[in-house]
N, C-alpha and C positions, 0 to 999 in steps of 0.2 A: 090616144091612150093605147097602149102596148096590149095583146090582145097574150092571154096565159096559156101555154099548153096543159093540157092534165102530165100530171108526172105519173108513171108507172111504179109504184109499191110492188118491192116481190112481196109472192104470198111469206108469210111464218114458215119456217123451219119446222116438216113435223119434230112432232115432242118423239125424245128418245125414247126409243124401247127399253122397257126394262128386261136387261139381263137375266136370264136363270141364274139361283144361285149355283154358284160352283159345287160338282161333287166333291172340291176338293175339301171345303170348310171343315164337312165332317171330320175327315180326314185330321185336317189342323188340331179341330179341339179334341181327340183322341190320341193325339200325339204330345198337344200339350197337357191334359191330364197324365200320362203315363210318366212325362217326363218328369212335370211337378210331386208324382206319388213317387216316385224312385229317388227323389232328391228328400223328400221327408221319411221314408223308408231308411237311407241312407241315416239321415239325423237321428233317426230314432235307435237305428243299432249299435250305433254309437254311443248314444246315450244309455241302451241298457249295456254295454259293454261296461262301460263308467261305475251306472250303479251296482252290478253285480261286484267288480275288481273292488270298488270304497265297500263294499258291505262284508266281503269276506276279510279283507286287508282290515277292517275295525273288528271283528272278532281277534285277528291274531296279535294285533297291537294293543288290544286292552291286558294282555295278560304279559307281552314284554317286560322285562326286567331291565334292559339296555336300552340305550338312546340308538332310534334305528336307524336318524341317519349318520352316526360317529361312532356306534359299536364295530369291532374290525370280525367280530365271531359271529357264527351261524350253527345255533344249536336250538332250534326250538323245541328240541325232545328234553332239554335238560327240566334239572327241577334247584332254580326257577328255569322258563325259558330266557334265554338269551339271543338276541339274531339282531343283525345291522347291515347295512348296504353299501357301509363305505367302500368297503375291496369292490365289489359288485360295481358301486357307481365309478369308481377311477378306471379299472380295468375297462369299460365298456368306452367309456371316454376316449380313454389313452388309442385302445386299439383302435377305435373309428377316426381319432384323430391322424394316426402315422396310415389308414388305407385312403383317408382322404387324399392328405397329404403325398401319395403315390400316384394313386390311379388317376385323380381328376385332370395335371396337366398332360398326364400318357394318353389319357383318354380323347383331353381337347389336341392334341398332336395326332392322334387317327384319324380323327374327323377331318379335320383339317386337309389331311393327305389325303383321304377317299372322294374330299367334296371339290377339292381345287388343284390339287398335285398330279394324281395318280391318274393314268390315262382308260379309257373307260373300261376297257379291257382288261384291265387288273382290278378297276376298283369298283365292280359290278362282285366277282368273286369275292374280293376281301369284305367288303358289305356282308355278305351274305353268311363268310363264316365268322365274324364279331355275334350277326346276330345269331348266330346256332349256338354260340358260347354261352350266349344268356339262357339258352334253355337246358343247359348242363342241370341236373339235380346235385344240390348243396352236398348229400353226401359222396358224391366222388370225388367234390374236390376236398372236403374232409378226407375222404380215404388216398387220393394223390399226395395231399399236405404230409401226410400223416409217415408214407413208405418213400416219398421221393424228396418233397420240399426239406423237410425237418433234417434229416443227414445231409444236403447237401447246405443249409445254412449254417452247419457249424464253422467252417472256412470261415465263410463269410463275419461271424459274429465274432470270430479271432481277429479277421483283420478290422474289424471296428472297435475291437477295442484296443488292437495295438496302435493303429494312427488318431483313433478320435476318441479313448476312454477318456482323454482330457477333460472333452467337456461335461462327466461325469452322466448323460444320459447314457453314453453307449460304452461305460466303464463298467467289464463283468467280472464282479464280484462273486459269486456262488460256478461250481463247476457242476455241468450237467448236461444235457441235451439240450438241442434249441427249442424247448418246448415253451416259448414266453410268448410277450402280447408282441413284442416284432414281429416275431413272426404269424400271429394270427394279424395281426396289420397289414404283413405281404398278403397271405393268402385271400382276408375283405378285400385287400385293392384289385387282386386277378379277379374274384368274383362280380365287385361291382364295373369293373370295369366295360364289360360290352354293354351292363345299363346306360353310361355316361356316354360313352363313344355313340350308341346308336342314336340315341335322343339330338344330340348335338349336333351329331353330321345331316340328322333332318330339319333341324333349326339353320346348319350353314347353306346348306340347299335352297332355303327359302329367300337367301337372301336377294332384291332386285336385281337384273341385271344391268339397267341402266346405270346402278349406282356405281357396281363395279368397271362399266366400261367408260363412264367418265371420270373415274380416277387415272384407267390407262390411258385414258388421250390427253388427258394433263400431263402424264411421263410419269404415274407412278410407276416403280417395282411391283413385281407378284405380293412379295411383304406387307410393302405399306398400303395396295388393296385389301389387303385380311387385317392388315392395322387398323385401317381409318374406315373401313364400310366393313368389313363382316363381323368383324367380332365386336364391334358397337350393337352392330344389328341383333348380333347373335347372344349377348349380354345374358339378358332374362331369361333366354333358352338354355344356355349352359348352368345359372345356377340352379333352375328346375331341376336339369338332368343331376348335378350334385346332389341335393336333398332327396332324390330317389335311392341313387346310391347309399348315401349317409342311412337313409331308414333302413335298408336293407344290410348295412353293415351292423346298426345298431340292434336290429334284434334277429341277426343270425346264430343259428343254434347248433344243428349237427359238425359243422362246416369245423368252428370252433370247439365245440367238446371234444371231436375226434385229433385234436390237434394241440390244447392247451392242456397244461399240468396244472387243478387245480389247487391255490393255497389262498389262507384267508391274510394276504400280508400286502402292505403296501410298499413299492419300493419303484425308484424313479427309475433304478438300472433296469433299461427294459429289456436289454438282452440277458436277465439273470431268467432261469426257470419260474415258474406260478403266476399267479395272477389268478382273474374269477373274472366274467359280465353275467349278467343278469341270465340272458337265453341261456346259457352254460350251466349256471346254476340249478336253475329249473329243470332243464332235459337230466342233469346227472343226479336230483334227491327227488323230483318228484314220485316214482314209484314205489320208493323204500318209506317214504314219509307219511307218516300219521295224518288224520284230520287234521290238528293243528298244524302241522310244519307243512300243510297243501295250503293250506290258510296263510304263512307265514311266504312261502313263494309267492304267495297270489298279491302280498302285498306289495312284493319287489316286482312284479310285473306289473301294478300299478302305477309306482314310481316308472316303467320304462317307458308304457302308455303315455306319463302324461310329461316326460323327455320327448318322446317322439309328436306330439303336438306342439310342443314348445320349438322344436326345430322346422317344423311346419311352418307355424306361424311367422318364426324371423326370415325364412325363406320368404314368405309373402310379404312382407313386411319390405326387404329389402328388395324386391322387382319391384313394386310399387314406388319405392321413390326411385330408383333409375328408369321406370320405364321411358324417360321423354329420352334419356339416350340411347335407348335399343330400339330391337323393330318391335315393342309391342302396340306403338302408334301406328303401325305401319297398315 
């Protein structure tokens, strides 16, 4: 019979030590408290924004005489009052629509140039003066619109309407200075423009660069790299940086009073004189106006409030279903 040796057992593993806790924890929940109070702080300003804009905007609207959103007049001193939004609401449209329609692809064409084009040595400087643009205050460039831009678009609004009054938007009808929603259209697009340009060029920056460098070893072109990988990539970033813009064109105020001639008319030729948006309204009656007719502004700012959430939202709305083709998976 086979005679057994003892097997050696190692001893047990001591038991772990327990860790101190980290000083950092504290740290943590002090950080997550402050963040979660500043995002309910945030909800709540918001909310008393709301409630205070419906509670004075229902004082001024219980005593209207016109229907507010299809009356073309603004007179809540009359007797009855009378006042409506329609001019208000096209004007503010129209114009954010033609600075959109400007600046966002100039602005996706800078980026573009400072992030992939331009050699570092020029596009460290040009960076940096887009971004100094953004911090222009609104009334100089009201006051530039107003002594340089405005006389030098009259040319300009000749020759659109000698070659393109055809298709009756840029047919001018009324003579007068170029004081219309075109040209408060150019002036939102120069404004918003170093917002979109900067936001974008740091969205094209982000983009991987392996993705980019196996597009060139397949034998892409420069192009079809910012074809096929940056501007997928860059998707969701660019129409951020737009709905920045867009908000800041739709409720800009000095920029535009100093620069638009206001009238309460609707009219598609936008190179004719007048027009109205909302901020313009406001800055040019609020001081002259009674309780009521601050009541009756307050209501149209209401209405621009709850535009500008609305443009929010479809913003969010539409990253949300392209995110799987941008980089926000990334």
């Amino acid at each position: 019979m086979a005679s057994t040796t003892p097997v050696d057992i190692p001893p047990a593993p001591p038991a772990p030590r327990q860790r101190p806790k980290s000083a950092g924890r504290a740290g943590d929940k002090v950080f997550l408290g402050l963040s979660r109070g500043s995002g309910i702080l945030l909800l709540v300003i918001m909310a008393s924004i709301a409630v205070f804009l419906s509670y004075r905007a229902a004082l001024a609207l219980a005593d209207n005489e016109g229907n507010f959103f299809t009356t073309f007049d603004w007179n809540p001193a009359g007797d009855p009052p009378v006042f409506g939004i329609a001019v208000l609401l096209f004007g503010t449209v129209i114009s954010s629509i033609i600075a959109m329609a400007i600046a966002v692809p100039i602005a996706v064409g800078i980026a573009l140039f400072i992030s992939h084009y331009a050699p570092r040595r020029l596009a460290s400087p040009l960076a940096y003066v887009v971004d100094l643009l953004a911090a222009v205050p609104s009334i100089i460039y009201g006051i530039w619109g107003a002594l340089v831009l405005v006389p030098y678009l009259e040319g300009l609004n000749l020759w659109l309407d000698q070659f393109f009054g055809w298709t009756y938007l840029f047919e001018k009808t009324e003579v007068g200075v170029a004081r219309s929603l075109f040209t408060v259209g150019i002036l939102l697009a120069i404004m918003i423009l170093p917002i979109v340009t900067s936001v974008s060029r740091e969205v094209f920056l982000q983009v991987p660069k392996m993705n980019e460098e196996a597009a060139l070893a397949l034998g892409a072109t420069r192009w079809e790299v910012i074809r096929l990988s940056v501007l997928p990539f860059g998707r969701s970033g660019v129409i951020s940086a737009s709905m920045l813009g867009l908000g800041r064109a739709l409720g800009e105020t000095m920029a535009v009073a100093t620069v638009l001639s206001p009238s309460f008319l609707i009219s598609f030729h936008v190179l004719n004189p007048g027009g109205g948006t909302f901020a313009q309204n406001i800055a040019a009656k609020f001081d002259e106006a009674d309780q009521f007719g601050r009541d009756a502004l307050i209501a149209s700012g209401l209405v621009l409030f709850v535009l500008t959430l609305l443009v929010n939202g479809a913003a969010r709305l539409i990253i949300a279903r392209r995110k799987e083709y941008s980089g926000a998976n990334a």
